[in-house]
C-alpha positions as CSV (number, residue, x, y, z in Angstrom):
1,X,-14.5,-16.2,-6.3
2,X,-11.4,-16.6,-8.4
3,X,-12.1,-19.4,-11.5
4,X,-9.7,-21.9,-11.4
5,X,-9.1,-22.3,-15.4
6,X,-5.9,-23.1,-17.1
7,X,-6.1,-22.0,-20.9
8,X,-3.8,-22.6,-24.0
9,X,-2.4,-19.3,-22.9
10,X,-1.2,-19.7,-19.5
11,X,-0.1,-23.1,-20.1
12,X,2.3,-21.3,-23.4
13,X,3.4,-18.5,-20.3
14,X,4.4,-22.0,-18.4
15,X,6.3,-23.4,-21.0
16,X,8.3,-19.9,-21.3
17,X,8.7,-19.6,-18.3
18,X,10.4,-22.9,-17.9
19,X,12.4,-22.1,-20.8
20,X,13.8,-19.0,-19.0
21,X,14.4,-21.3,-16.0
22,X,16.6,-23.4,-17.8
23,X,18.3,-20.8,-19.4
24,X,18.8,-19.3,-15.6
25,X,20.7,-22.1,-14.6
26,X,18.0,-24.7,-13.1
27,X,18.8,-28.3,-14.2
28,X,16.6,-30.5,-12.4
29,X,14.0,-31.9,-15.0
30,X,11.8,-33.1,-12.0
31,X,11.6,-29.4,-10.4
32,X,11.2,-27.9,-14.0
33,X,8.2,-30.4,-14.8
34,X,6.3,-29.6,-11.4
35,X,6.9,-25.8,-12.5
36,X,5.1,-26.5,-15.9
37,X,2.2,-28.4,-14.7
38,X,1.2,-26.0,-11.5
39,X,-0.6,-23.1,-12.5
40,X,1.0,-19.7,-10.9
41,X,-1.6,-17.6,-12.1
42,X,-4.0,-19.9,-9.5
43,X,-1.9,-18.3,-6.3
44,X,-2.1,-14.5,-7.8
45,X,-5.2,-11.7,-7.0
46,X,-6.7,-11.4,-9.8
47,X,-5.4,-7.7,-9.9
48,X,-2.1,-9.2,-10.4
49,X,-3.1,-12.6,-12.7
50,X,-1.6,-10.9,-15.9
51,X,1.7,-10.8,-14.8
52,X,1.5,-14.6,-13.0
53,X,4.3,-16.4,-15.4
54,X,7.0,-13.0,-15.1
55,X,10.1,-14.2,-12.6
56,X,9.3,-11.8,-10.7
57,X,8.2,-12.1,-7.0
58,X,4.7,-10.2,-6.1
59,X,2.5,-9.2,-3.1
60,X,0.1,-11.8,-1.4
61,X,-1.1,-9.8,1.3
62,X,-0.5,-9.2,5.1
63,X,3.3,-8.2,3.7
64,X,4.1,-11.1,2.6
65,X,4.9,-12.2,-1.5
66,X,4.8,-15.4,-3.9
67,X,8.9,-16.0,-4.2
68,X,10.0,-15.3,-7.9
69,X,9.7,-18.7,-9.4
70,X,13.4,-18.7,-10.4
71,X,14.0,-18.3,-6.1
72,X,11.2,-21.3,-5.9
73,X,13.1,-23.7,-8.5
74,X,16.3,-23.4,-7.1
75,X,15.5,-23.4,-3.4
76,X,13.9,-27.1,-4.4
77,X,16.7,-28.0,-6.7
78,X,19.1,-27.8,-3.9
79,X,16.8,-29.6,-1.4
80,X,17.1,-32.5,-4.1
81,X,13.5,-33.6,-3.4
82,X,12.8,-37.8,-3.3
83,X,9.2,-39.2,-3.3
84,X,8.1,-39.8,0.0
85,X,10.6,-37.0,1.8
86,X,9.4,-35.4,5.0
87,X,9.2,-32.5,4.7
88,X,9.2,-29.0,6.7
89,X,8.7,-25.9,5.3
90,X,9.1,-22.4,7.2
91,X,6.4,-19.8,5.9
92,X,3.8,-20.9,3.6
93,X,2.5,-17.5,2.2
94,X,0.1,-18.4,-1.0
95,X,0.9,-22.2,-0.6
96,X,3.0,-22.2,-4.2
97,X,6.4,-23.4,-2.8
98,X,4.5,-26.2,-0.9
99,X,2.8,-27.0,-3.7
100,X,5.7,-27.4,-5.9
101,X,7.0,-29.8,-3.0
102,X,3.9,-31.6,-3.4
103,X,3.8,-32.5,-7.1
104,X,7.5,-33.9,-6.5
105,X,5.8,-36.3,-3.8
106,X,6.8,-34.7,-1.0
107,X,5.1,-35.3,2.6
108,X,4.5,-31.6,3.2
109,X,4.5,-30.3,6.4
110,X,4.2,-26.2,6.4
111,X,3.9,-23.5,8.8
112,X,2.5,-19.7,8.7
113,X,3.2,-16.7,10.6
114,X,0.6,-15.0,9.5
115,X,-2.5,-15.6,10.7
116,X,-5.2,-14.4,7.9
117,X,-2.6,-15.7,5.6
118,X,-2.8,-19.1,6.7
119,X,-6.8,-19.4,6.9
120,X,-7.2,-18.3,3.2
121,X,-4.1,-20.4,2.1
122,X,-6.0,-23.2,3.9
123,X,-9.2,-22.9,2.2
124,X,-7.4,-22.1,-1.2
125,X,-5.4,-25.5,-1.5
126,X,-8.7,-27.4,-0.2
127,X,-10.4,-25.7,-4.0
128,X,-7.3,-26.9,-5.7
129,X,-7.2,-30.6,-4.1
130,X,-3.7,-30.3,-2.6
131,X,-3.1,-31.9,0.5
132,X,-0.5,-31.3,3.1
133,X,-0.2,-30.5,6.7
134,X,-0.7,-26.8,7.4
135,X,0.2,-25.1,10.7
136,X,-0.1,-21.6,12.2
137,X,2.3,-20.2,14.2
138,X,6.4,-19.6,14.7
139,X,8.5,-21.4,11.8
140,X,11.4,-20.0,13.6
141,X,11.0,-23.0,16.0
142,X,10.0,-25.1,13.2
143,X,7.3,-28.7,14.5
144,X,8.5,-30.3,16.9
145,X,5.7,-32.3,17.4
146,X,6.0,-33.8,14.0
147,X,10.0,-34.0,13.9
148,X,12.6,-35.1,12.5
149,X,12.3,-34.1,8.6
150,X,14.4,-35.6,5.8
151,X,14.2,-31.8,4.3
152,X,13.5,-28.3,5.8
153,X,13.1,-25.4,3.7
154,X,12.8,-21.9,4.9
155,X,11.1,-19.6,2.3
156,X,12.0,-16.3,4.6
157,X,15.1,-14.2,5.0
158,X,16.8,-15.1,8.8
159,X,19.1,-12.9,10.9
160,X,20.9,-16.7,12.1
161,X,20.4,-20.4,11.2
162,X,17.6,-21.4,14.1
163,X,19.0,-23.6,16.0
164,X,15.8,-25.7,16.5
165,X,15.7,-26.2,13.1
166,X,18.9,-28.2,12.6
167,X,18.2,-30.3,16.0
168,X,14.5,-31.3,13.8
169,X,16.5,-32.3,10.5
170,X,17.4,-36.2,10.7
171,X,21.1,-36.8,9.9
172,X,21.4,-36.8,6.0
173,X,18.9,-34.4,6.1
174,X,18.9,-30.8,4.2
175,X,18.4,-27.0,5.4
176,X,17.7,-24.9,3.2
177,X,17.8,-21.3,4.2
178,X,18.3,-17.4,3.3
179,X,20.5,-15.9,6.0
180,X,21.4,-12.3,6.0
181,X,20.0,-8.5,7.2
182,X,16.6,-7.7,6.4
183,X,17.4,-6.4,2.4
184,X,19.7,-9.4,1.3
185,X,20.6,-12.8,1.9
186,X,23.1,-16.0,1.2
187,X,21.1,-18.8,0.4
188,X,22.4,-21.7,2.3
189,X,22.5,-25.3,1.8
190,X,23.4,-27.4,5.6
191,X,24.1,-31.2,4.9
192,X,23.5,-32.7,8.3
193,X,26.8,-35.3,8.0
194,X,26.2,-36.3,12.0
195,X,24.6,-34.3,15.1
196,X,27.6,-32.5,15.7
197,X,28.8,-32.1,11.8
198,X,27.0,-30.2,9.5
199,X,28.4,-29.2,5.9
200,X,27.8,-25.6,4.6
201,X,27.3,-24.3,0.8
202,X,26.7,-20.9,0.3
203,X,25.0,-19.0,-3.3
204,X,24.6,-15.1,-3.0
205,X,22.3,-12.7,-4.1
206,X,19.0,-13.1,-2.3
207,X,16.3,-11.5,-1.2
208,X,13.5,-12.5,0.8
209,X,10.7,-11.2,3.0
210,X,12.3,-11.2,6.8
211,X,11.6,-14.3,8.9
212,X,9.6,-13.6,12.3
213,X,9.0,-14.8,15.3
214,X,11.6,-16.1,18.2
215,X,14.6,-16.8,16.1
216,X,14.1,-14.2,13.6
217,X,13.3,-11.0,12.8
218,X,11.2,-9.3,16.1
């Protein structure tokens, strides 16, 4: 079993990191700060732990990766997080992006294609003391059950915006979500103005792991 310990080394790699971050582009102090007190190198196999604090995106398992922490901080900036926000997130692979979400003081909400991923991401943030609401089964289609969010965030690459998704945001709510082909994507930002009116920002240059399940990838 993988120690859980945080050393005078790893919190230095944080700090860098950060540093880089900033230098990146990423303005948020809040997202920065939950970045620098969550330990990466917690969510890696310890094959991998060395390279844990590189912006760099690495394997989880079952074909899945941890986003590159540059991807997580400015997904999250652009959600624009507030304490106490419901909210839904599409794919929860090692659990780090919910995480992140958590420490701002999110309400988490988070849901997992991938079977054995889920059980092990379960048991993993039970260790660490993390709570949120984990789910397996299609993001694609998002919770109903527990809808409507103040925030949805989808941490996969989508062939379209899922329609289901945008009915579960509350008006004022936020979308965020790589669309493209399977190799890259345009990170879009949906600003739900009304149920019919819903504004659109687009940043290029991404690439994520494709979404599947009904409205994604088959």
């Amino acid at each position: 079993m993988l120690k859980l310990e945080d050393t005078y080394l790893h919190k230095g790699k944080r700090k860098a990191l950060v540093a880089l971050l900033k230098e990146k582009g990423i303005k948020s102090e809040r997202v920065l700060d939950a970045i620098n007190q969550l330990p990466r190198h917690f969510f890696f196999d310890s094959a991998l732990i060395s390279h844990a604090y590189e912006d760099k995106a690495f394997p989880i398992g079952e074909g899945q990766t941890i986003s590159q922490p540059y991807t997580v901080a400015f997904q999250t900036e652009l959600l624009d997080i507030h304490h106490g926000d419901k909210v839904l997130e599409i794919g929860t692979g090692s659990g780090y992006q919910g995480s992140i979400l958590h420490l701002l003081g999110a309400q988490v909400f988070t849901i997992e294609y991938q079977k054995k991923l889920y059980e092990g991401t379960k048991r993993f943030l039970s260790r660490l003391g993390i709570e949120m609401n984990l789910f397996y089964g299609d993001g694609s289609e998002g919770l109903p059950a527990y809808a409507p969010y103040d925030k949805i965030l989808v941490t996969a690459g989508a062939p379209v915006v899922p329609t289901a998704l945008l009915k579960q945001l509350k008006v004022g709510g936020i979308l965020v979500i790589p669309v493209g082909d399977r190799r890259r994507q345009t990170m879009l930002k949906l600003t739900k103005k009304s149920e019919k009116q819903v504004l659109r920002e687009e940043f290029d240059g991404f690439a994520f792991v494709p979404l599947l399940g009904k409205d994604g990838w088959r």
